[in-house]
C-alpha positions in Angstrom: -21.2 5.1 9.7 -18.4 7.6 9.4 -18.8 10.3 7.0 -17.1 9.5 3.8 -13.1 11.4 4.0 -11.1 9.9 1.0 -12.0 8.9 -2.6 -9.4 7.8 -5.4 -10.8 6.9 -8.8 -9.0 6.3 -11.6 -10.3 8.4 -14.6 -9.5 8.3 -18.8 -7.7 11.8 -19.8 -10.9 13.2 -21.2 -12.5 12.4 -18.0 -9.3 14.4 -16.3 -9.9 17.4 -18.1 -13.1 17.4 -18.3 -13.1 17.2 -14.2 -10.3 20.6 -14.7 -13.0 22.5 -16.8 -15.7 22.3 -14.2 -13.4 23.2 -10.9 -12.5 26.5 -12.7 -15.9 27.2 -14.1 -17.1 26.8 -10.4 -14.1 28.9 -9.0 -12.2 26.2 -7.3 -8.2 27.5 -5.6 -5.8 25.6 -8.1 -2.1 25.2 -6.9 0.9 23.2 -8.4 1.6 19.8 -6.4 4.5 17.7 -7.5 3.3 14.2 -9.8 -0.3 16.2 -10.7 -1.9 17.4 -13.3 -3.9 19.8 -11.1 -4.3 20.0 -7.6 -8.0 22.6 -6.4 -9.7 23.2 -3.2 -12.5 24.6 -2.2 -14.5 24.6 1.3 -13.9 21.2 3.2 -12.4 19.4 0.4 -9.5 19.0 -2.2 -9.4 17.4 -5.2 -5.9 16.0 -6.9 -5.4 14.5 -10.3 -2.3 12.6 -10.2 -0.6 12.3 -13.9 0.0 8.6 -13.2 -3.8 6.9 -14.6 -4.9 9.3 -15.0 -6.7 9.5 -11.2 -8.2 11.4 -9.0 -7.6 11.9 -5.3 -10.6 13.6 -3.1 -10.2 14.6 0.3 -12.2 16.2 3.4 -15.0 16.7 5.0 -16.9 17.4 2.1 -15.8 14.8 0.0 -18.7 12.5 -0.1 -21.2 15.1 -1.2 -18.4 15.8 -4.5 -18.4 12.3 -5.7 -22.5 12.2 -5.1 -23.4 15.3 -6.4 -20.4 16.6 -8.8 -18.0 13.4 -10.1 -20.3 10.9 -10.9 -23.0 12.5 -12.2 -21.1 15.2 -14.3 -17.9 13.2 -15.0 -17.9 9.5 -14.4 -21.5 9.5 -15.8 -21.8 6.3 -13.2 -23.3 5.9 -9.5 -20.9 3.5 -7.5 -20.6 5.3 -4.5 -22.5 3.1 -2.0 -23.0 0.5 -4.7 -19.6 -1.8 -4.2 -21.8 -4.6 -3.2 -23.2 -4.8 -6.4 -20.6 -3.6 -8.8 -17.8 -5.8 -7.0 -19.4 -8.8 -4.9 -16.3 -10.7 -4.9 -14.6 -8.1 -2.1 -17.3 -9.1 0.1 -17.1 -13.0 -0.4 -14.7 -14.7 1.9 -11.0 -14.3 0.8 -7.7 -13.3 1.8 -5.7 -9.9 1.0 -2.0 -9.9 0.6 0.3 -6.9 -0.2 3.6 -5.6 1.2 6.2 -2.9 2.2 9.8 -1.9 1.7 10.2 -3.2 -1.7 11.0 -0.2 -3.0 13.4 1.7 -0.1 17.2 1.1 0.2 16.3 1.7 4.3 14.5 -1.2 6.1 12.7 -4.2 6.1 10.1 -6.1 3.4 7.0 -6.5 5.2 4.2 -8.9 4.1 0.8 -8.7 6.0 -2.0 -10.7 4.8 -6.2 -10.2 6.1 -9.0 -12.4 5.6 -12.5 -10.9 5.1 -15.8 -12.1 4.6 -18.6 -9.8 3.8 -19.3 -8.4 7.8 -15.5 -7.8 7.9 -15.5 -6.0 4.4 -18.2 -3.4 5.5 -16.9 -2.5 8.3 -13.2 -2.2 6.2 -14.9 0.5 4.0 -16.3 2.2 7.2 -13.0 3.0 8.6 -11.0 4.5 5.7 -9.1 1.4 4.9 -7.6 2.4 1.8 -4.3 1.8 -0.4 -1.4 2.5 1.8 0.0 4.4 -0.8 -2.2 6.8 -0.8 -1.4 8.2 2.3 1.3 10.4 3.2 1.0 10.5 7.0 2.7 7.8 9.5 0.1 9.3 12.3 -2.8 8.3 10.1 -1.5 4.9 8.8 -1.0 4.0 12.6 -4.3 5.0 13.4 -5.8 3.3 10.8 -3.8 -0.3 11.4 -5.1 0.1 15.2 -8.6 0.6 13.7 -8.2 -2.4 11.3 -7.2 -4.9 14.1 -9.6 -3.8 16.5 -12.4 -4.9 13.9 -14.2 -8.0 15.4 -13.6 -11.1 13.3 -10.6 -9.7 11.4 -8.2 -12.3 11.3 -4.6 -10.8 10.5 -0.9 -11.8 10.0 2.3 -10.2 9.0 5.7 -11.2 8.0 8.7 -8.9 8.5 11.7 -9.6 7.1 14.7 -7.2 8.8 17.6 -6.3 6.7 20.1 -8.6 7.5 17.5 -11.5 6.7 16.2 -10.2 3.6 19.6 -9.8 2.2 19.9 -13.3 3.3 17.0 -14.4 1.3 18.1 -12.6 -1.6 21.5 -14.3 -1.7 19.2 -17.1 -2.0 16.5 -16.9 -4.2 18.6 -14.6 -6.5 15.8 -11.9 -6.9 13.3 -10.0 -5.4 10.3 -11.5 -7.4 11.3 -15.2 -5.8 12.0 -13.5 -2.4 8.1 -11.7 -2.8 6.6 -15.1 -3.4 8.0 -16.5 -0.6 6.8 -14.0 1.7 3.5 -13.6 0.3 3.2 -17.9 0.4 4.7 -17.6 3.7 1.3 -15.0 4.7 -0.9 -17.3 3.1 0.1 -20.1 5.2 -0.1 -18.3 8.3 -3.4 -17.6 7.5 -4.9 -20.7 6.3 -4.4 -22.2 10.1 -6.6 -19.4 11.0 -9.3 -20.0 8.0 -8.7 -23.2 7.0 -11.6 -23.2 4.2 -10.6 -20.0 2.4 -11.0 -20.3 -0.8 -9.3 -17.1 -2.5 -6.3 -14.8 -2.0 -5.7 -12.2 -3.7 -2.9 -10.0 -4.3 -1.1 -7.5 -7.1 0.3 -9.0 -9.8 3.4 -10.5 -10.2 5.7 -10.6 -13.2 5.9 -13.9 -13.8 2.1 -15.4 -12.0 3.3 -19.0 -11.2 6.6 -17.7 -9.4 3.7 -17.8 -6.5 2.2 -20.9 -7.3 5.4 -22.5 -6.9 6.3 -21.4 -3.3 3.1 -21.9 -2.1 3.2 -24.9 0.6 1.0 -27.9 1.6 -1.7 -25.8 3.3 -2.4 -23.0 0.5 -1.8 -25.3 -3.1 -5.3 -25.8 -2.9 -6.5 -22.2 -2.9 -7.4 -20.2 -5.3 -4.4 -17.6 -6.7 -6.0 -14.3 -7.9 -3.5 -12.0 -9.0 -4.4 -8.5 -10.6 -3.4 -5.0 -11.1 -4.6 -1.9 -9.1 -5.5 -5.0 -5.9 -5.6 -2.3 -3.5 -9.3 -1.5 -4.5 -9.9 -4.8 -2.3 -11.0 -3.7 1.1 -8.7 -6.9 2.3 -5.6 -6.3 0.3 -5.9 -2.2 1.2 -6.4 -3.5 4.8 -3.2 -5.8 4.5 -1.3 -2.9 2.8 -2.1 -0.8 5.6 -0.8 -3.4 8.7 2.4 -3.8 6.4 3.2 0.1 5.6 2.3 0.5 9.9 5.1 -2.3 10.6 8.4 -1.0 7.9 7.7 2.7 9.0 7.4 2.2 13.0 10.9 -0.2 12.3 11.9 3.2 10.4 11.5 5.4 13.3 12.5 3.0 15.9 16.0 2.1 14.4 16.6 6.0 13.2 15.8 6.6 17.4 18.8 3.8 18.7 20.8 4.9 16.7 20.7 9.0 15.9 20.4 8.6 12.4 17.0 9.4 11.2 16.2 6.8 7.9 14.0 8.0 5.3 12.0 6.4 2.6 12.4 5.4 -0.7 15.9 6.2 -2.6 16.3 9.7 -2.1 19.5 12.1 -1.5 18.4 12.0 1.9 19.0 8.4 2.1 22.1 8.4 0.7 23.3 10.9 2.9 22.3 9.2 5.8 23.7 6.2 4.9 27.1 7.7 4.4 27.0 8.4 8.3 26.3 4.9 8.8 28.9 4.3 6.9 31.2 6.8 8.5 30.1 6.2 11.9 29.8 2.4 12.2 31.8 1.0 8.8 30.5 -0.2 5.8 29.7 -3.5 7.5 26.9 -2.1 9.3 24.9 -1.8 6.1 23.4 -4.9 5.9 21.8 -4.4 8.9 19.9 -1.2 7.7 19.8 -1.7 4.0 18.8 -3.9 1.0 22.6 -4.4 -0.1 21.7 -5.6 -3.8 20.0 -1.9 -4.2 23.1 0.5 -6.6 22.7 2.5 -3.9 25.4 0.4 -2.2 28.0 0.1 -4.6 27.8 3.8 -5.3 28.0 4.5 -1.1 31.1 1.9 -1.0 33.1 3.3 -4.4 32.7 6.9 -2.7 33.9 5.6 0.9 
């Protein structure tokens, strides 16, 4: 089994600073990193506190031997590490994992990917580093990683991706984005189910209203059972679907910015903007909808300034 490279653990603020107070009793390098508390290194491994949960972020070579030996025992006052099976059976039980992409960047498509896992699946999940997308930064490592979840034997996969000009489509039509989300998350479930007819569970992050999902689930996946909850990602199945969707919007990313000389960044950034005003300049501003989510205020404040 590969050595242990990334942790993330959620901690109280006590927990937090208690976690600070031994890293500089112990002589750890500290160093400001934007959306931290603290950020310390020391030897093969770094440790990050983000403000947001507090929680914790451990990474390198080292890290498994700092969660055995220092976190747990002198913060967490727990032992999970190596105990998942027994603290959280249900990610090893046969179920489904759905979570998506894109929501959140003016740029590209919404992807939806959905895995199924059983127990054997699960394991070998956790061996590869098949974590919340979200909690990594590098395109090379989240393509490496989807290769490495769909080369797992038994893994059954599927994705949705809906380009630009579709979603806006969709929106249009379901008149917002938590209606559009359930359709595509249904849509995954479907796909799925005539792969594993007999699962009984998906899973997925909570929506903001829980029976917009119910509803747009067809024939095939009304009689499964909906398990929607915050902070899904722990799921070795929905971090695994995370993972296969994040690989998907950012190689559509890269591959658009390519054809057309305009590189597209994430998120809703100035960067964005500005390279959506040479779209804009260079194609018209009915080229948009092709790139972009249109109902996004990025849009009306790009077309008022052109």
């Amino acid at each position: 089994m590969p050595a242990l490279s990334t942790y993330t653990k959620t901690l109280t603020t006590a927990q937090a600073e208690k976690l600070r107070g031994i890293l500089q009793e112990e002589g750890w390098s500290f160093e400001d990193k934007a959306w931290c508390l603290y950020a310390a290194s020391r030897g093969k491994v770094n440790v990050l506190v983000y403000e947001k949960g507090p929680k914790a972020v451990v990474q390198g070579k080292e890290t498994e031997n700092f969660v055995l030996n220092t976190l747990e025992p002198r913060v967490l006052g727990v032992a999970e590490l190596g105990y998942e099976e027994v603290h959280h059976p249900e990610f090893y039980q046969p179920h489904l994992g759905v979570d998506e992409s894109g929501k959140g960047d003016f740029f590209g498509p919404l992807v939806i990917a959905g895995v199924y896992a059983d127990a054997g699946v699960a394991r070998m999940l956790r061996e590869c580093g098949a974590v919340d997308s979200k909690q990594i930064s590098s395109d090379q490592k989240i393509e490496k990683l989807a290769e490495a979840v769909r080369d797992i034997p038994g893994l059954r996969w599927e994705v949705v991706q809906i380009n630009p000009e579709r979603y806006n489509a969709l929106y249009e039509k379901f008149g917002n984005l938590n209606r559009l989300l359930a359709w595509g998350h249904a849509k995954v479930i479907e796909l799925l189910l005539e792969k594993v007819p007999d699962c009984p569970r998906a899973v997925s992050d909570q929506f903001a209203n829980p029976v917009v999902l119910q509803r747009a689930l067809q024939a095939k996946g009304r009689g499964i059972e909906l398990v929607q909850r915050t902070k899904a990602e722990s799921d070795p199945a929905v971090a695994a679907a995370s993972i296969l969707a994040r690989e998907r919007f950012v190689r559509w990313l890269r591959e658009t910015g390519e054809s057309i000389g305009i590189a597209l960044p994430k998120g809703v950034s100035p960067a964005v903007k500005e390279s959506a005003r040479r779209i804009v300049a260079s194609r018209g501003a009915d080229a948009l909808p092709h790139f972009t989510k249109t109902h996004f205020r990025t849009t009306a404040e790009l077309l008022a300034a052109s």
